[in-house]
gemmi code that builds the backbone of each chain (N, CA, C; Angstrom):
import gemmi

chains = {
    "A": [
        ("UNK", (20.291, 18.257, 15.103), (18.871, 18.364, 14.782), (18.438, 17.335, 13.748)),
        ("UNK", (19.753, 16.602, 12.846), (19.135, 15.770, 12.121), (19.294, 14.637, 12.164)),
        ("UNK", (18.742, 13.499, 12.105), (19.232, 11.951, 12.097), (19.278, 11.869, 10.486)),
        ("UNK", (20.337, 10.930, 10.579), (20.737, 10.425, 9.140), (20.295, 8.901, 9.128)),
        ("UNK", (19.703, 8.666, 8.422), (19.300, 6.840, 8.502), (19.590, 6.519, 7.182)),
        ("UNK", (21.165, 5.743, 7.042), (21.172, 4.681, 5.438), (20.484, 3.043, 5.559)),
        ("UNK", (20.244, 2.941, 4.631), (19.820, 1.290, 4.402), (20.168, 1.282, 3.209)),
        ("UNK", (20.634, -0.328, 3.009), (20.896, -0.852, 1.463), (19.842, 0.261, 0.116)),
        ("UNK", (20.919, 0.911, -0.277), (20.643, 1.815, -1.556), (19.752, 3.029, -1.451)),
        ("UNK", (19.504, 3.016, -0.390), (18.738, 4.745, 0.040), (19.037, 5.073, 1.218)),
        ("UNK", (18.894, 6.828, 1.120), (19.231, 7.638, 2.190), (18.031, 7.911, 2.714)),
        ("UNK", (18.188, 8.952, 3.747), (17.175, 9.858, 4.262), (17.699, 10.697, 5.296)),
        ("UNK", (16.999, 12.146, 5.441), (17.305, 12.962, 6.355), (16.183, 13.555, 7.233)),
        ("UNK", (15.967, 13.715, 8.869), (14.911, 13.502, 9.459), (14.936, 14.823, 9.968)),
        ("UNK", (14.149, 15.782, 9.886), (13.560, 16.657, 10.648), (12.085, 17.118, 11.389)),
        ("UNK", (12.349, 17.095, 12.181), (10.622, 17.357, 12.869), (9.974, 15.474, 12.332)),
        ("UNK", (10.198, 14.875, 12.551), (9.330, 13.907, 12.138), (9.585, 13.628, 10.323)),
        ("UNK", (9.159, 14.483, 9.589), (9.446, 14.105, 8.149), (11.242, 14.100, 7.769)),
        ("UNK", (11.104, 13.279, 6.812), (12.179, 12.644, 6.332), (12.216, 12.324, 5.313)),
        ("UNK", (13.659, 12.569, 4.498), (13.898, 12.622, 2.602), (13.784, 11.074, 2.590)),
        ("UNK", (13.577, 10.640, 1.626), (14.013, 9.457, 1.239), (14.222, 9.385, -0.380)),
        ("UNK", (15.634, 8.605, -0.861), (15.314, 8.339, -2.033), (16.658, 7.173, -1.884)),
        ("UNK", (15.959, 6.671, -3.459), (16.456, 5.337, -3.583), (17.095, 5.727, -4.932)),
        ("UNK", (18.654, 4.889, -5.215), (18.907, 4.766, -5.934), (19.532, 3.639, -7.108)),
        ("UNK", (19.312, 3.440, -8.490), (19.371, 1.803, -8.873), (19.844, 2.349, -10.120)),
        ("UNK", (20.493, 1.589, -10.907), (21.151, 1.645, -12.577), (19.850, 0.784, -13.301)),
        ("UNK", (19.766, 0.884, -13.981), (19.172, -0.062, -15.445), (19.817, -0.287, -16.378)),
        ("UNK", (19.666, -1.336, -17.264), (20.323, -1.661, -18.003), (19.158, -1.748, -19.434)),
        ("UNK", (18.995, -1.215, -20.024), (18.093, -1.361, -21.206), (16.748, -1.723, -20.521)),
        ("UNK", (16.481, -0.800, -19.115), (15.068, -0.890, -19.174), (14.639, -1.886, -17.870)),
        ("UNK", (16.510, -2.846, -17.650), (15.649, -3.779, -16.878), (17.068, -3.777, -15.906)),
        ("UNK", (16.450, -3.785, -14.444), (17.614, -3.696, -13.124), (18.701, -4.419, -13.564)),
        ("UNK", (19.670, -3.282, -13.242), (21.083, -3.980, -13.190), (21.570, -4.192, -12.011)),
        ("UNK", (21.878, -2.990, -11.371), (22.431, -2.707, -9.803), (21.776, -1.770, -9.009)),
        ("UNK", (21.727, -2.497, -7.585), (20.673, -1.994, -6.985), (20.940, -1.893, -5.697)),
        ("UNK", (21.038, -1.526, -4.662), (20.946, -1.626, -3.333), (21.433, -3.218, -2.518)),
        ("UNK", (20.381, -4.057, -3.047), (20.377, -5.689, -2.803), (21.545, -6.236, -3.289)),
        ("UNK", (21.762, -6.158, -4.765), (22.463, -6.478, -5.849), (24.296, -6.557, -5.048)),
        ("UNK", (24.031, -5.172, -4.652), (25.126, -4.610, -4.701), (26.297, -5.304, -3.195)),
        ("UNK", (25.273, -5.579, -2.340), (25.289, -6.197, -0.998), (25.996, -7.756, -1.614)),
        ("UNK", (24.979, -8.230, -1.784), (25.456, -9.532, -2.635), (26.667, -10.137, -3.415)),
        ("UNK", (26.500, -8.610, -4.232), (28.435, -8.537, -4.870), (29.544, -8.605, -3.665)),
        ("UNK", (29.118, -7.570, -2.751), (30.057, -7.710, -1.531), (30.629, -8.520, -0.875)),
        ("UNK", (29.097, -8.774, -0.455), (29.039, -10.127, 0.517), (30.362, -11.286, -0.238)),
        ("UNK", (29.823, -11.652, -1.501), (31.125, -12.453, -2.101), (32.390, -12.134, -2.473)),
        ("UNK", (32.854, -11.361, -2.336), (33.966, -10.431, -2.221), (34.506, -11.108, -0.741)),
        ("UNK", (33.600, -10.917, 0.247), (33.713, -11.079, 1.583), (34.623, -12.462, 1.521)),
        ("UNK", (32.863, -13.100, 1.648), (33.280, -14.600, 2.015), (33.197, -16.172, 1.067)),
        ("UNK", (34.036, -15.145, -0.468), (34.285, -16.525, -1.701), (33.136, -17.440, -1.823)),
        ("UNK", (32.164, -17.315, -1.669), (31.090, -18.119, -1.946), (29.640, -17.740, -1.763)),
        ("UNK", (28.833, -18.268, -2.653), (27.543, -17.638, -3.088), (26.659, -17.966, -2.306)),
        ("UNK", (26.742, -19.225, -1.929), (25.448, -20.064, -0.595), (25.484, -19.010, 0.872)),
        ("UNK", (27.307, -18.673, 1.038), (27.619, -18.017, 2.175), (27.081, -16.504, 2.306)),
        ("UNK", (27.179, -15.927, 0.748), (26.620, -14.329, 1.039), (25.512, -14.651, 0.628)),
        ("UNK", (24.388, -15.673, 0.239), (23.281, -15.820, -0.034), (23.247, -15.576, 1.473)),
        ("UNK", (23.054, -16.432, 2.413), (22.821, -17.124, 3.374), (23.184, -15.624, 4.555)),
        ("UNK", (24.370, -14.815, 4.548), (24.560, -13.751, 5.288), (23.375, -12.751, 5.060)),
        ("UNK", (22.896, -13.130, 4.128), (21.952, -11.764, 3.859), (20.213, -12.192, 4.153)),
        ("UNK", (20.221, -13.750, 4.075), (19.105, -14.133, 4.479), (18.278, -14.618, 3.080)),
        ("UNK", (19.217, -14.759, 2.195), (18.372, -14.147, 0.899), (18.483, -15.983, 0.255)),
        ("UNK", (17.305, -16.603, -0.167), (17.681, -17.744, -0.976), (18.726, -18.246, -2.234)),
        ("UNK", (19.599, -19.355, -2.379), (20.263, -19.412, -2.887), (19.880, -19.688, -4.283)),
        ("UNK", (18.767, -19.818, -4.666), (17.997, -19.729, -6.006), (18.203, -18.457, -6.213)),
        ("UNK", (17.600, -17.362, -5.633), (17.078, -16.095, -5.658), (18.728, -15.294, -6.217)),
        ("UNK", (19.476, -15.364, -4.875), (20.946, -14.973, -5.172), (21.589, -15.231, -6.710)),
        ("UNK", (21.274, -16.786, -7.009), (21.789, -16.942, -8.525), (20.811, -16.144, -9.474)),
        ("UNK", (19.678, -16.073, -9.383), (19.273, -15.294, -10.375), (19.795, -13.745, -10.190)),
        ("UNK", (19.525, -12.940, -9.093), (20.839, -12.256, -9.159), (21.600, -11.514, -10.201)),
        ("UNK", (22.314, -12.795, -9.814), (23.954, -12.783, -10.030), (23.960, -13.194, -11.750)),
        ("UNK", (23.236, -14.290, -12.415), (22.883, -14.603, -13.376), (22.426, -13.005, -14.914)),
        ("UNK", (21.925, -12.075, -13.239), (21.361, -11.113, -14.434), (21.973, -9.775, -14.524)),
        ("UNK", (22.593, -9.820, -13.580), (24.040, -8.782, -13.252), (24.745, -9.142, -14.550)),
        ("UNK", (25.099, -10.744, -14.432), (26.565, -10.979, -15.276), (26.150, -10.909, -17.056)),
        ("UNK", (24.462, -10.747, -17.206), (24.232, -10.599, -18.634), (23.788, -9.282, -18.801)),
        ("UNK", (23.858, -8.360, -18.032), (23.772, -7.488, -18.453), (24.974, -6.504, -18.150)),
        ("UNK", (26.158, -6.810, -17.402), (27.362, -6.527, -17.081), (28.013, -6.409, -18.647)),
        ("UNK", (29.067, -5.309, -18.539), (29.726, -5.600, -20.347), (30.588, -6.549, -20.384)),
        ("UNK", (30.698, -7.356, -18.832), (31.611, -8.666, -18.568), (31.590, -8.911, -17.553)),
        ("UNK", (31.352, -10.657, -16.795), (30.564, -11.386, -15.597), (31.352, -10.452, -14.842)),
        ("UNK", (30.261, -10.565, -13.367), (30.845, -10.049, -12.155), (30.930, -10.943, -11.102)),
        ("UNK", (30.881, -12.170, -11.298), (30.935, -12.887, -10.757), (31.737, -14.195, -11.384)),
        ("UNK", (32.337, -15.283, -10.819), (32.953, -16.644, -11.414), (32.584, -17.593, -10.473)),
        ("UNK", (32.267, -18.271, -10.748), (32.489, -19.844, -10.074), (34.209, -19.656, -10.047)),
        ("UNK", (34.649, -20.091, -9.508), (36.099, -21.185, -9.216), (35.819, -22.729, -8.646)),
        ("UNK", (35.683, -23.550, -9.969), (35.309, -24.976, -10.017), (36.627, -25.626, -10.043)),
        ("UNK", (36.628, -26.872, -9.577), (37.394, -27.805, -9.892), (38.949, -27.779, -8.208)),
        ("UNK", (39.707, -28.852, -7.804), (41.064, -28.052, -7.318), (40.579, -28.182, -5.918)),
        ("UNK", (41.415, -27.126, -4.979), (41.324, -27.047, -3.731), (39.687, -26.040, -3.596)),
        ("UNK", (39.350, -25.439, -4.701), (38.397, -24.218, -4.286), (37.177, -24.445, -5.240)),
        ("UNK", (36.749, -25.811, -5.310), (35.947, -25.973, -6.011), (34.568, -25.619, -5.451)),
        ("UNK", (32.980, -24.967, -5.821), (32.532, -24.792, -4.972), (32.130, -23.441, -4.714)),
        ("UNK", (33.762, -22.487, -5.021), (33.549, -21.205, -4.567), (33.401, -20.327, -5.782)),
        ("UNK", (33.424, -18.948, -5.366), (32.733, -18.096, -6.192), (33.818, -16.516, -6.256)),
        ("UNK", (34.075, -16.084, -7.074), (34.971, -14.774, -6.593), (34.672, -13.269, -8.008)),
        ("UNK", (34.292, -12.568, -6.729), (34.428, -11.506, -7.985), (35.298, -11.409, -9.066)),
        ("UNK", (34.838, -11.106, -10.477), (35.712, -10.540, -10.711), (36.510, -9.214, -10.955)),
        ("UNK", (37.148, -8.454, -12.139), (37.887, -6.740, -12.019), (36.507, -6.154, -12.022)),
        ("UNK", (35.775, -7.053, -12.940), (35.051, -5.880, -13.624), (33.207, -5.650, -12.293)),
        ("UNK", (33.388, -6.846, -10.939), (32.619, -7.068, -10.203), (33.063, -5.843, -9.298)),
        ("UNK", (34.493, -5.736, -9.064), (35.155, -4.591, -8.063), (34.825, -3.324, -8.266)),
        ("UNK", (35.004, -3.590, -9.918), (34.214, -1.895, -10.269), (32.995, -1.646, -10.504)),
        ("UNK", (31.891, -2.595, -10.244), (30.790, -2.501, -10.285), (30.546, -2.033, -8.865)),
        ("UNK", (31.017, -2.219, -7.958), (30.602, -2.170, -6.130), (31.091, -0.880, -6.127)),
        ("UNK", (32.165, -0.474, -6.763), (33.073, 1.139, -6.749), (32.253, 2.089, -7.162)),
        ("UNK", (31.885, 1.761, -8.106), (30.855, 3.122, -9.045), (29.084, 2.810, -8.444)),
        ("UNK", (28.821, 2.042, -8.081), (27.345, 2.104, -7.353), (27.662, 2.844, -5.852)),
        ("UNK", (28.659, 2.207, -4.780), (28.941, 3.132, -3.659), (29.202, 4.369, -4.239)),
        ("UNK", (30.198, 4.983, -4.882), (29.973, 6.138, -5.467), (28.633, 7.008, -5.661)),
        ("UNK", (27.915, 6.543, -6.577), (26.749, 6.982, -6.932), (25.965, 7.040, -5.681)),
        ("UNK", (25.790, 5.783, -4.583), (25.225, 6.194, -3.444), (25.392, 7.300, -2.553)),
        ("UNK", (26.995, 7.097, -2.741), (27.409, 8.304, -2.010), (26.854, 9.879, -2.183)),
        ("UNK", (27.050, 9.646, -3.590), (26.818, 11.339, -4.190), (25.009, 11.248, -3.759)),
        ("UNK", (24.377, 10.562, -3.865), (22.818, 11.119, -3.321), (22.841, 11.154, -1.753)),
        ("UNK", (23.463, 10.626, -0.509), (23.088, 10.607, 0.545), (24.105, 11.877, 0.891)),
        ("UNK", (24.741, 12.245, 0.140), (25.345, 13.725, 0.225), (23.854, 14.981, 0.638)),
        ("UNK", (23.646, 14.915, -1.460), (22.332, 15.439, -1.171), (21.790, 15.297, -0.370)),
        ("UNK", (21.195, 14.321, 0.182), (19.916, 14.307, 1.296), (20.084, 14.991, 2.334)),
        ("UNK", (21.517, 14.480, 2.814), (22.235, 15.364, 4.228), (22.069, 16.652, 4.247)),
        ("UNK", (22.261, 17.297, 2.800), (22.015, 18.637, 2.484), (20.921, 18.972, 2.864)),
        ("UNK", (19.540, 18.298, 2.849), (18.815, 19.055, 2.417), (18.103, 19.122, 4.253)),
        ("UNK", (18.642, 20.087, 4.498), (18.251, 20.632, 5.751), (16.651, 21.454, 5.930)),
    ],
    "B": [
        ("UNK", (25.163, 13.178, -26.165), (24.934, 11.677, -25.382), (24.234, 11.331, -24.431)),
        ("UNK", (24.314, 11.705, -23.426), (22.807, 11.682, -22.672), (21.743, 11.761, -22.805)),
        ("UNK", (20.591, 10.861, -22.397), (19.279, 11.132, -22.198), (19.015, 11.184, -20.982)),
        ("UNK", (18.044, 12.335, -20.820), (17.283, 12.413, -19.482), (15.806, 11.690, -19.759)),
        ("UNK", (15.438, 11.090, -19.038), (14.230, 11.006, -18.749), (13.229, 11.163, -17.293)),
        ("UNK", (12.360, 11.929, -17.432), (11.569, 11.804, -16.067), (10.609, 11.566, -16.045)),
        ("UNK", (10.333, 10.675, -14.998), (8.577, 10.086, -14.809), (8.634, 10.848, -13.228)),
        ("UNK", (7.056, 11.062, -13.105), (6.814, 11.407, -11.689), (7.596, 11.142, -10.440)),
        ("UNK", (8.108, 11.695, -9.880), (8.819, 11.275, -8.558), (10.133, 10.588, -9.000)),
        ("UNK", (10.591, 10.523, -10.081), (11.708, 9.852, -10.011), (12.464, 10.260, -11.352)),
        ("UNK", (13.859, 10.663, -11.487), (14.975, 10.820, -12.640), (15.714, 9.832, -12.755)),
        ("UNK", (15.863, 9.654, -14.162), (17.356, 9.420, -14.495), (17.946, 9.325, -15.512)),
        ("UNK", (19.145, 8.759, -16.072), (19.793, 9.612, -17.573), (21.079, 8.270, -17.795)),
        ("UNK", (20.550, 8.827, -19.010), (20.740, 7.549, -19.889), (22.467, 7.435, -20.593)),
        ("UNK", (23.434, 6.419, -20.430), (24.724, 6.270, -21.031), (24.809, 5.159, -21.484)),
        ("UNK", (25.023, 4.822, -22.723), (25.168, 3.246, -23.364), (24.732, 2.245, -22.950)),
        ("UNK", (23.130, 2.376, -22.988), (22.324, 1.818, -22.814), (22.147, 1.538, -21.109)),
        ("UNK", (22.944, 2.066, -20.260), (22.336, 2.120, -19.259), (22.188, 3.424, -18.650)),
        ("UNK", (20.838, 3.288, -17.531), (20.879, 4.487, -17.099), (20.394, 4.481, -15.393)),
        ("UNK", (20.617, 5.873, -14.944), (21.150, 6.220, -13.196), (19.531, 6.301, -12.917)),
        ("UNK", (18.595, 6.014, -12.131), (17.684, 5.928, -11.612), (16.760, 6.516, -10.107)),
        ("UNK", (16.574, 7.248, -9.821), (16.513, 7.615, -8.655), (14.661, 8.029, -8.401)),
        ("UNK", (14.575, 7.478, -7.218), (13.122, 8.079, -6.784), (13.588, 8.600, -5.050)),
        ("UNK", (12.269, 9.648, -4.914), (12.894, 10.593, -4.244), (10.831, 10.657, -3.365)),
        ("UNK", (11.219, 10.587, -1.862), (9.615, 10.673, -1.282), (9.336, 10.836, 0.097)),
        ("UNK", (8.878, 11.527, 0.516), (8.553, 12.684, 2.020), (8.064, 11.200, 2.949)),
        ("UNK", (8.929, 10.599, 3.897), (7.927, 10.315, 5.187), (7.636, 11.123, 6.573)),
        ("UNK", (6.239, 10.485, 7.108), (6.354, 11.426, 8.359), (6.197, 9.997, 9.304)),
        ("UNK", (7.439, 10.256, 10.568), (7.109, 9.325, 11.398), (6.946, 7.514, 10.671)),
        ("UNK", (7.792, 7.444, 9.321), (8.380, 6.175, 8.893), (6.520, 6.036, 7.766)),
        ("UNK", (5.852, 6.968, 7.820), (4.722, 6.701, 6.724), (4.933, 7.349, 5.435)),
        ("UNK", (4.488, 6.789, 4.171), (4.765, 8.109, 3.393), (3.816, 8.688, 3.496)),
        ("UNK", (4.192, 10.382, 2.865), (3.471, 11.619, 3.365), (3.810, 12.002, 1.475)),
        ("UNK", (4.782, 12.261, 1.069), (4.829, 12.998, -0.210), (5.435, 12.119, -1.332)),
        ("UNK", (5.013, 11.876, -2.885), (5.759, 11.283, -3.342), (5.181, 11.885, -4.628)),
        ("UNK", (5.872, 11.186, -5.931), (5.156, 11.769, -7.467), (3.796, 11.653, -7.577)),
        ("UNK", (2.943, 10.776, -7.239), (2.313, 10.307, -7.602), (1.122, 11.065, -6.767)),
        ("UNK", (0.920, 11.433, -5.519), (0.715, 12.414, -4.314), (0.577, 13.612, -4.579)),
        ("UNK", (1.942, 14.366, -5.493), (2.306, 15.437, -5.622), (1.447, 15.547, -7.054)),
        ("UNK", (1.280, 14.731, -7.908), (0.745, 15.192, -9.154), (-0.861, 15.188, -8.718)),
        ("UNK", (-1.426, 14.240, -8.125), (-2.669, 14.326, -7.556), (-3.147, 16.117, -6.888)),
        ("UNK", (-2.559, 16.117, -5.861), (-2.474, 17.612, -5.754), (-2.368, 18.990, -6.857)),
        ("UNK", (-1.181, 18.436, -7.561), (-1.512, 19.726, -8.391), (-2.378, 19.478, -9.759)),
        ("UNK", (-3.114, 18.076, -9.749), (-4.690, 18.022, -10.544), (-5.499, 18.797, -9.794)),
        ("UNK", (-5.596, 18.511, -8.529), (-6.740, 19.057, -7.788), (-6.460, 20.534, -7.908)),
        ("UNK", (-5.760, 21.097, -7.927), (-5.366, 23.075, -7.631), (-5.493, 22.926, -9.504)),
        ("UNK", (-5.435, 22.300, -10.386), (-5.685, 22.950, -11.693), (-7.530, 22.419, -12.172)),
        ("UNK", (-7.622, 21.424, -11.448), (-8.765, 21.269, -12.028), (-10.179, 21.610, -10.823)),
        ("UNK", (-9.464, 21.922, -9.350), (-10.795, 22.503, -8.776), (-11.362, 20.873, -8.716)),
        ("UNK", (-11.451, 19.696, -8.599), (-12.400, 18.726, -7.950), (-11.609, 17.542, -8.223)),
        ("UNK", (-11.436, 16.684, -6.704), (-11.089, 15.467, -6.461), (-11.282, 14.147, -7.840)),
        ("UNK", (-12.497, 14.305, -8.137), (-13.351, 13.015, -9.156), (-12.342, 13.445, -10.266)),
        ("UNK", (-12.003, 14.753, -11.127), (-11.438, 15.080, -12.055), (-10.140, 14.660, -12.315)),
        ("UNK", (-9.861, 15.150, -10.921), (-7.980, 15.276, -10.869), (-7.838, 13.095, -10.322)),
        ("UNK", (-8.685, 12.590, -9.868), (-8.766, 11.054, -9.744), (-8.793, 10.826, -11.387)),
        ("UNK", (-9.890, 11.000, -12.327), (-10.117, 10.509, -13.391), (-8.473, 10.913, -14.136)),
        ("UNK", (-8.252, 11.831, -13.997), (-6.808, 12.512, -15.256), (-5.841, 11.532, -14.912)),
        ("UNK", (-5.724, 11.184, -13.629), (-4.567, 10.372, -13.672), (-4.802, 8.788, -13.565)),
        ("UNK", (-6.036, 8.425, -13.918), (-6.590, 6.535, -14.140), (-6.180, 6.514, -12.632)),
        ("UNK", (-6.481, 7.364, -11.536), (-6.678, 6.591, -10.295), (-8.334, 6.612, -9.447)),
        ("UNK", (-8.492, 5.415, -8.970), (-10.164, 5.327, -8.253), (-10.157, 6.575, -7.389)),
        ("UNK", (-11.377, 7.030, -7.506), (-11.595, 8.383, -6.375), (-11.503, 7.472, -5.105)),
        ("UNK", (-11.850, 5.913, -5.151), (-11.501, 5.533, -3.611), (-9.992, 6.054, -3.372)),
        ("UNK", (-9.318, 6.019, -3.752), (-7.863, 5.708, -3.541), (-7.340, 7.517, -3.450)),
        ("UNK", (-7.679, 7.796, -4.269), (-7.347, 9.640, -4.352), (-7.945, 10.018, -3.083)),
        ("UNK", (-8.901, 9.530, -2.764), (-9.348, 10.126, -1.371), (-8.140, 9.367, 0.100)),
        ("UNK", (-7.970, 8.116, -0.181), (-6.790, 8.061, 0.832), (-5.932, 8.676, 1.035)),
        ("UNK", (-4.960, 8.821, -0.460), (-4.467, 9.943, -0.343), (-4.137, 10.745, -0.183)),
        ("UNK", (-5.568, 11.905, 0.033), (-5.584, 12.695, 0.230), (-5.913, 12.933, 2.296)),
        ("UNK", (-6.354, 11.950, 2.355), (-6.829, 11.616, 3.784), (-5.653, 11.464, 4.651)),
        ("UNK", (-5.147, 10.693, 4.077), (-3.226, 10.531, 4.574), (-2.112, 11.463, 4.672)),
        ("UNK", (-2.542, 12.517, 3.692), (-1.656, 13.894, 3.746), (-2.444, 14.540, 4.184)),
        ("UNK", (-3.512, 14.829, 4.006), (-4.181, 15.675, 5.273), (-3.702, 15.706, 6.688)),
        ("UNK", (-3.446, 14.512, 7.010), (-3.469, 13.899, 8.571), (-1.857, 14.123, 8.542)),
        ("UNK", (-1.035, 13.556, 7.838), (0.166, 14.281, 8.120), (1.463, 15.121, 8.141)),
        ("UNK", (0.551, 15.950, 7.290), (0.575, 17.277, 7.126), (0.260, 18.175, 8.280)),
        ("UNK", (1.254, 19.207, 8.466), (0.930, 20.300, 9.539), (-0.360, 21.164, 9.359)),
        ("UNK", (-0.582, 21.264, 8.804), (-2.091, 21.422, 8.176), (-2.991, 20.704, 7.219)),
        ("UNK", (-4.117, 20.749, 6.955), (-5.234, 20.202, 5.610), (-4.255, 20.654, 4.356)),
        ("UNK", (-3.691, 20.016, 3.607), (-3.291, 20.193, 1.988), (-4.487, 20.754, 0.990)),
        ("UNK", (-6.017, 20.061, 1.259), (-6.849, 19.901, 0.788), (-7.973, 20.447, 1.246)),
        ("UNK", (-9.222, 21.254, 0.675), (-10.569, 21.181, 1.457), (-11.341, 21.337, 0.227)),
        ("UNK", (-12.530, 20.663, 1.233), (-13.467, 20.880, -0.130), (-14.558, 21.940, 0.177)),
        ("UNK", (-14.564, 22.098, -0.861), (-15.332, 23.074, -0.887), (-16.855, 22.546, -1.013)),
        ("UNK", (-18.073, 22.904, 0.195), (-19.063, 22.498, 0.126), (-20.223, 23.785, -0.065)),
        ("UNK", (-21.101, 22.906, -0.558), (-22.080, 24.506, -0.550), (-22.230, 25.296, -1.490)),
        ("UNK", (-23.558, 25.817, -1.696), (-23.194, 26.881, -2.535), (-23.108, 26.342, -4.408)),
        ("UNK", (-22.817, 27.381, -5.201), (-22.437, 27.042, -6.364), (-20.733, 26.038, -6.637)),
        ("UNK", (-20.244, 26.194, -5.774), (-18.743, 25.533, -5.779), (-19.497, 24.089, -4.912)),
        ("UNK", (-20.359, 23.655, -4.778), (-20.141, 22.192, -3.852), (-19.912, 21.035, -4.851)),
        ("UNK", (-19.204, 20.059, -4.046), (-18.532, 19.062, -4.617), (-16.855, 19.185, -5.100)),
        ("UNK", (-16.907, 20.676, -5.249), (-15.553, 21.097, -5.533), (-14.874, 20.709, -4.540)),
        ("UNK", (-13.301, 21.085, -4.860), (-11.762, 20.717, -4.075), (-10.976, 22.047, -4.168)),
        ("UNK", (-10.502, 22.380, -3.411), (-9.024, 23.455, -4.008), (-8.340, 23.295, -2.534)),
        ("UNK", (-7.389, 23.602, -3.085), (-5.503, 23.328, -2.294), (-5.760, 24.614, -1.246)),
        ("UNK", (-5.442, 24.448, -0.133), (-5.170, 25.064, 0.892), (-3.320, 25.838, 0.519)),
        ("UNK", (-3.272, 26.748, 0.957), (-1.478, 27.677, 1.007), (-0.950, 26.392, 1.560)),
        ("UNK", (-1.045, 25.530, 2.365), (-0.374, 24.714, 2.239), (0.257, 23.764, 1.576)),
        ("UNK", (-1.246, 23.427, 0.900), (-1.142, 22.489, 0.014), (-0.535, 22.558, -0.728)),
        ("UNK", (-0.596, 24.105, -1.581), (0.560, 24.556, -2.534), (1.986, 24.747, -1.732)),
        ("UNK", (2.072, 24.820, -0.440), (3.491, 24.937, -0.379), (4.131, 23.871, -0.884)),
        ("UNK", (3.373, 22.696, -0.161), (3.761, 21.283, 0.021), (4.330, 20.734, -1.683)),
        ("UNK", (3.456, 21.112, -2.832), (3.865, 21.026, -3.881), (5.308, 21.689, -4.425)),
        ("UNK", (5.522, 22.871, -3.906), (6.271, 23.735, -4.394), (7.931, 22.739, -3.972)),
        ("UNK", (7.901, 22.581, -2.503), (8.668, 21.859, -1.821), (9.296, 21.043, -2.651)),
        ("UNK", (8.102, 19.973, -2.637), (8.252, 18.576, -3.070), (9.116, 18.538, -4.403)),
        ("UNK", (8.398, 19.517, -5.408), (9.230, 20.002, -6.722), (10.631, 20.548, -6.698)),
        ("UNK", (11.316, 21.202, -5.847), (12.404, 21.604, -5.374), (13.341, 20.428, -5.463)),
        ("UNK", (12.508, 19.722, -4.074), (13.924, 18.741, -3.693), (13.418, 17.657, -4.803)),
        ("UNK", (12.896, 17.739, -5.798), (13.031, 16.362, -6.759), (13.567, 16.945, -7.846)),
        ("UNK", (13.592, 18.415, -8.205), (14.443, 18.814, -9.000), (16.154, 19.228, -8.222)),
        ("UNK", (16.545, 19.034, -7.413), (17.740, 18.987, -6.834), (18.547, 18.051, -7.277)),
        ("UNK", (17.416, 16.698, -7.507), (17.481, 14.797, -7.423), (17.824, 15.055, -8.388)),
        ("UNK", (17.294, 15.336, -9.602), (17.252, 15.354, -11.173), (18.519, 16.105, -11.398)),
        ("UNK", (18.851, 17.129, -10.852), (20.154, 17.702, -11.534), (21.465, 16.786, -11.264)),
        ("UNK", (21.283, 16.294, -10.200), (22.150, 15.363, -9.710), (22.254, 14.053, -10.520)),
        ("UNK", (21.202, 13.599, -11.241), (20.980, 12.887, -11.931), (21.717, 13.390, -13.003)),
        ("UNK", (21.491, 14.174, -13.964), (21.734, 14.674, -14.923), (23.573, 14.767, -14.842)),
        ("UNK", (23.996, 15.794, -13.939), (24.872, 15.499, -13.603), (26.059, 14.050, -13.609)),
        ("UNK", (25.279, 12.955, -13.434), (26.109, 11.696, -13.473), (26.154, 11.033, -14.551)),
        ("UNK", (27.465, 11.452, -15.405), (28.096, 10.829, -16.498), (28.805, 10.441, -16.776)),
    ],
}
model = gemmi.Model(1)
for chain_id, residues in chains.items():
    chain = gemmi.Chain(chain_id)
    for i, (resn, *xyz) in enumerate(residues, 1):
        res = gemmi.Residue()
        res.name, res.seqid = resn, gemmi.SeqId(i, " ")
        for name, pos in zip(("N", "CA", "C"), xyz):
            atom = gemmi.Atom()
            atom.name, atom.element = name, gemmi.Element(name[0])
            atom.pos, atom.b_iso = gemmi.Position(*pos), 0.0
            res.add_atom(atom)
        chain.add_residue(res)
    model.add_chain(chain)
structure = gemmi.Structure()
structure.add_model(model)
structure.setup_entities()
């Protein structure tokens, strides 16, 4: 009886036509930390070592992506992201520990609300 | 250690300087139908008895309170809203049993959101 529909950082649960929706995001003193988008982005480079590439998978400009990533890593209690300059891998980009546990505890947190929603029959 | 804070339609709670964020809002058929901002409009109108009032309390244009209200009317299983014409009450507003259900609801599953919120520490 119910459809479940996720998208980047919100749930929803559909009955008769109406449907939950909620969204969920961290702040950091007021101003976005991690978010739905954010969080994709972290992935995405996780994925495929470079920022142009999960810019570019997601559709999203590579200006746009660095700012981002730029405001993640200053408001992070330590970057979540690196360049890897210089060498065979100059160019590329790689999470770092503290990027892994940023993607861990936001899926988490997603998780625990699209729980709720499912619930709410 | 925690702070909660809530604004209309949306919780969240506060840990070293960051905090969990969530907004929470009714569509019907992919439109919205219920949200904070909707829901507080409504229960201006059931405390104050007239559209212009419950528009003025919350700095929104009676153009716009009337969409609003025009929009949940329509998709809503019933009128949320009627006005009351005629008589010593004309110009007035008051909430249809629906209307108040629809509030009651809405307050439920956003206090569900909020405990869940609260909850994440």
């Amino acid at each position: 009886m119910f459809k479940v529909r996720k998208t980047s950082g919100s749930s929803s649960t559909k009955t008769l036509g109406y449907s939950v929706n909620a969204r969920v995001w961290v702040e950091k003193d007021g101003e976005l930390y991690l978010g739905g988008g954010r969080v994709m982005l972290l992935e995405k480079i996780g994925e495929l070592g470079s920022i142009a590439a999960a810019a570019r998978s997601m559709k999203l400009s590579y200006r746009n992506a660095w700012l981002w990533i730029d405001s993640m890593n200053r408001l992070a209690p330590g970057p979540l992201v690196e360049k890897a300059t210089g060498g065979e891998k100059g160019g590329h980009a790689r999470l770092t520990e503290a990027g892994k546990k940023a993607i861990t505890e936001y899926r988490s947190l997603r998780e625990r609300f699209s729980e709720l929603v499912k619930e709410l029959k």
